[in-house]
N, C-alpha and C positions, 0 to 999 in steps of 0.2 A: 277162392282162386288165388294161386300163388302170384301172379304176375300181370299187367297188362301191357297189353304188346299195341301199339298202333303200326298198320302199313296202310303205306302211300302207293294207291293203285293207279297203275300207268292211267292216261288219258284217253287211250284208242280204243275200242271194242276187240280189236282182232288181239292187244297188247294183253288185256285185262284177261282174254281168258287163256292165252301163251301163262300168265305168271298163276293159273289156277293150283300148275301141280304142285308149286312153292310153297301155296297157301298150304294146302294140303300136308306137306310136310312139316310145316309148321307146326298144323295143328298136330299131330300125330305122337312128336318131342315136346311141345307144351299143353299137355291134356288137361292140365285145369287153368290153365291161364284166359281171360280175359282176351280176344283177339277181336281189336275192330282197325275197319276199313274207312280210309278215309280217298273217295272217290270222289272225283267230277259226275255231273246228272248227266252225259252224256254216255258213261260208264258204267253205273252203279248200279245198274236194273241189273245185267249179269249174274251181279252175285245175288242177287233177294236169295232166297231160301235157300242160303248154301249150307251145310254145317260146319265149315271150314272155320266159319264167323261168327261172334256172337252178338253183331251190330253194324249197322253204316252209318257214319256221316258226314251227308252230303257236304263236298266243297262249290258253294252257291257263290261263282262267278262264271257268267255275268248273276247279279244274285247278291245278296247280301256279303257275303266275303270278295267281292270288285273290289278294285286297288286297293292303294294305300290302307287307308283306314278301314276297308272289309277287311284286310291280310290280317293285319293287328288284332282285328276282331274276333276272327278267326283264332288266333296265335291263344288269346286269353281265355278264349274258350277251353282248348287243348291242354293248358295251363294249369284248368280248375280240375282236370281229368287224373292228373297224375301217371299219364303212363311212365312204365321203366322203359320200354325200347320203341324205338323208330326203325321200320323196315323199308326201306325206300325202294321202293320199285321205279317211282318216277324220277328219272334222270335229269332232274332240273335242278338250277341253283336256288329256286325259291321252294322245294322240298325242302332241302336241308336247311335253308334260314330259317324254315318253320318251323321243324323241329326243333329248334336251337332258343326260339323265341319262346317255342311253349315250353321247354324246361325237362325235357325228356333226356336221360345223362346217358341214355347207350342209343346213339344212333350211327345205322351202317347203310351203306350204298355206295353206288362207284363213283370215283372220282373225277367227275365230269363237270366242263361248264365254269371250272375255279372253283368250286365249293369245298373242297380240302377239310379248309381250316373249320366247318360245321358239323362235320362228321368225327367221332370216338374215332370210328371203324372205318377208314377208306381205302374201298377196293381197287384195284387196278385195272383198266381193262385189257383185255387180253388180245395179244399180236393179231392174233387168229381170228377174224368175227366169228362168234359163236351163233350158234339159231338163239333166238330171242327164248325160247322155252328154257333153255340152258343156261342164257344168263342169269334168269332169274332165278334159279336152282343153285348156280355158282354164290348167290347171296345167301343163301340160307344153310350152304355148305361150310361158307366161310363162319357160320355160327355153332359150328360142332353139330346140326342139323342133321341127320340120316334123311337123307332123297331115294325114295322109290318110283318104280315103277307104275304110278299112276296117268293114267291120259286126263286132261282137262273134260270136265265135264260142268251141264249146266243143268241146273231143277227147274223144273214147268210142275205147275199146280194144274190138278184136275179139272178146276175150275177155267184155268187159261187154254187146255188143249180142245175142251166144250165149244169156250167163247171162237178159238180159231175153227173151229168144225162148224159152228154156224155160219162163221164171214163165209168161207168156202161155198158151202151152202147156197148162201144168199147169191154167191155169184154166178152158180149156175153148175157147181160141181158137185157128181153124183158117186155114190160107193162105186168101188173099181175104178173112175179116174186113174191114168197113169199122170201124174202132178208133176209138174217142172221149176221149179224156183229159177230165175235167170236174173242176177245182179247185174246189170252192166255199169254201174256207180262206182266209183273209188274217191275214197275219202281224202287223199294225199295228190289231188291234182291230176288231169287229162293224163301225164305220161304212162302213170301203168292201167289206162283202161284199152281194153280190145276193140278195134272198130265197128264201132254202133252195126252196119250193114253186116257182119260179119257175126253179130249176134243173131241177128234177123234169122239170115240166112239158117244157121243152126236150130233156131226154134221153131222156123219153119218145117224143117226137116224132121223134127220131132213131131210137129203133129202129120207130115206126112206118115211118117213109120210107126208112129205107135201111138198118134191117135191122142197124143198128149196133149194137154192142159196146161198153158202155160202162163205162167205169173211172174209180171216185173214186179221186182223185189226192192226197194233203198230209201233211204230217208231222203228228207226235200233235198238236200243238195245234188240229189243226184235225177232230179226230174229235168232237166235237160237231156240228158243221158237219154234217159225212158225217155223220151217223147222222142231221139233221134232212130232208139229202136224199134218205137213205134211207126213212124214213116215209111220204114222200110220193109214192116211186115206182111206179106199174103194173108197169114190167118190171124184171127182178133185177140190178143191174150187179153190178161186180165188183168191191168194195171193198179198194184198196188202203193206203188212209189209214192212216199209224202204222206200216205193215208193211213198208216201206224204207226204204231209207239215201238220202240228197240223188241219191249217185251211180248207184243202182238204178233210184230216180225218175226221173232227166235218160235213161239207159238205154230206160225205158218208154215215156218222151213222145218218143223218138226212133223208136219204131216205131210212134206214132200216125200216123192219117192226118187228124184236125182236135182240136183242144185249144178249151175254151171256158174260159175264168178270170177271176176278179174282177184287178183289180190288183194283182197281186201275185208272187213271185217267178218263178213257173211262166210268165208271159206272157214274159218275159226268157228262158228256160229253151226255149220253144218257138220263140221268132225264130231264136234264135242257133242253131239248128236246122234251121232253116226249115220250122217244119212249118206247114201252114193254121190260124188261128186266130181266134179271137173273142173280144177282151178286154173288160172290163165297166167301165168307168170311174167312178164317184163324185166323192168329198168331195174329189179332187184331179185336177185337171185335165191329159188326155192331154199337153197341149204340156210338163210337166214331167217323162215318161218314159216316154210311148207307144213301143215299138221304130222302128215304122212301117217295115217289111219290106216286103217284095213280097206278101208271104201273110199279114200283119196285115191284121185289120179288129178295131173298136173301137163302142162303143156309148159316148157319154155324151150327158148331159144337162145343161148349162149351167144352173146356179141362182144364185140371187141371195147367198145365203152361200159359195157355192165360191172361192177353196180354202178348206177349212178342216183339221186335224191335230186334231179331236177324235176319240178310239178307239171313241167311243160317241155318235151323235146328241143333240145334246142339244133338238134339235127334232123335224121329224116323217118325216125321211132322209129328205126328197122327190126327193134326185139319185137313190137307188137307186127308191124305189117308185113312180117314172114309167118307169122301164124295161120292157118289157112282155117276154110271150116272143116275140111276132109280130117285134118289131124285132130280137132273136136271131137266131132263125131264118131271118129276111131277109137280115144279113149272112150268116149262114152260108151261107144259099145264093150271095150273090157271091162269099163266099172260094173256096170249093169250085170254083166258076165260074172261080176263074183259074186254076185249073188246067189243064194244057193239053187232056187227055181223061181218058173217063171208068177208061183201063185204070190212070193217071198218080195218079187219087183212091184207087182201089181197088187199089191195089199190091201185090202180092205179097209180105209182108214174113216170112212165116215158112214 
């Protein structure tokens, strides 16, 4: 292997697989190079069996790399590795100190946060916000890189889509099931989640019309959430929320046959999948990380404060409580609609 390349994979779930096609291009101009990923345990399951990669390692904080002296730890570790380049996808200043600490001499990523002085290669960011797929493509461009035409995508083991066809199973779901995934969680704070009753209402409507199966979807932080859509529902879903691992969850929504979700990782999660979906837009506008698939559809509401990155309205959320269920429900029916028939929506999955 001529080279070894480290990158620093963004933090989010939904960010991690936005920078998949970068990876991708990467690999494609460095074919024998050494490419590893250095991700948080919150992120990392993503990539397991990508071929993009030819390694992870874990960044353990909280975890043995927490403060001070885990960074340093950390840093000497990276050190004994000898990579040649740093690809920083994570827009932090303590990326690039790290890279700078472990002794890697070609590091690039954009100029954010004051980090400047850490980086070989500092990019600019651009007037324009780009969609976050794009930024991370504009890094690997700025590297003499060729960027194509691939969509992020994610590997499931035969072994994991078994283990998810049994939970299913177990919870009372039969072949032909029409299967619902329903997030109503967001990871970046209340402002861009859809009102709890207005999820109800939707799932409800689903098993009225089609009889559907439906499954809260999210990690513990978003069991409040679930339990608020829970309250408010007629029929029983199936509450998963808190009760899997990333890689269980990505397993489940992969035997969905439509996902409906705020903004948030699970929409990323279901493209790169392909499964039919309906994502719920707010306080930041689709053109900064819509998937925009074949089998995406999208609800938002253009208002007069958007964007905005507060975690919590600080006025009267009117991007989210102009959204109705009827306009839901309407995409959902064109998404469902490209499908090509109706044996194609109702598949066969266990």
């Amino acid at each position: 292997m001529d080279k070894k390349l480290l990158v620093r994979a963004p933090n989010w779930v939904g960010d991690g697989i936005m920078a998949i096609p970068a990876l991708s291009a990467l690999r494609a101009h460095f074919k024998d190079a050494e490419i590893t990923l250095l991700a948080k345990p919150t992120v990392a399951s993503i990539f397991f069996h990508h071929p993009e990669i030819n390694r992870i390692i874990i960044y353990e904080d909280p975890g043995k790399h927490a403060g001070f002296v885990g960074f340093l730890r950390l840093a000497l570790h990276l050190r004994k590795e000898r990579f040649d380049m740093a690809v920083l996808f994570k827009n932090a200043f303590e990326s690039a100190l790290l890279a700078t600490l472990s002794g890697i001499p070609y590091r690039i990523g954009y100029n954010t946060d004051s980090r400047g002085l850490f980086l070989t290669h500092p990019l600019k960011i651009e007037s324009a916000p780009l969609h976050q797929r794009e930024a991370y493509l504009h890094i690997v461009r700025q590297m003499g890189v060729a960027v194509f035409a691939r969509p992020p995508y994610i590997i499931l083991t035969e072994v994991e889509i078994v283990a998810a066809r049994r939970v299913l199973e177990s919870s009372g779901i039969c072949a032909g099931d029409f299967v619902v995934g329903i997030s109503p969680g967001t990871a970046k704070g209340p402002a861009k989640a859809w009102l709890p009753g207005r999820f109800s209402a939707v799932a409800d409507s689903l098993v009225e019309t089609y009889r559907a199966k439906i499954l809260l979807l999210g990690g513990p932080n978003d069991l409040s959430a679930g339990a608020a859509v829970l309250r408010e529902m007629k029929s029983q879903p199936i509450n998963f929320i808190g009760k899997l691992s990333l890689r269980e969850m990505i397993a489940v929504i992969s035997l969905c046959d439509l996902c409906i979700t705020n903004d948030s990782g699970p929409v990323h999660i279901a493209s790169a999948l392909q499964i039919p979906q309906v994502a719920i837009y707010g306080p930041r506008p689709p053109s900064l990380s819509f998937p925009g698939g074949p089998l995406d559809a999208m609800v938002y509401h253009a208002v007069n404060c958007s964007p905005c990155d507060f975690r919590v309205c600080p006025v009267n959320h009117h991007c989210m409580t102009g959204i109705t269920v009827e306009e839901v429900l309407e995409k959902v029916r064109k998404v469902l609609g490209k499908v090509s028939n109706a044996q194609a929506i109702l598949k066969i999955k266990i």
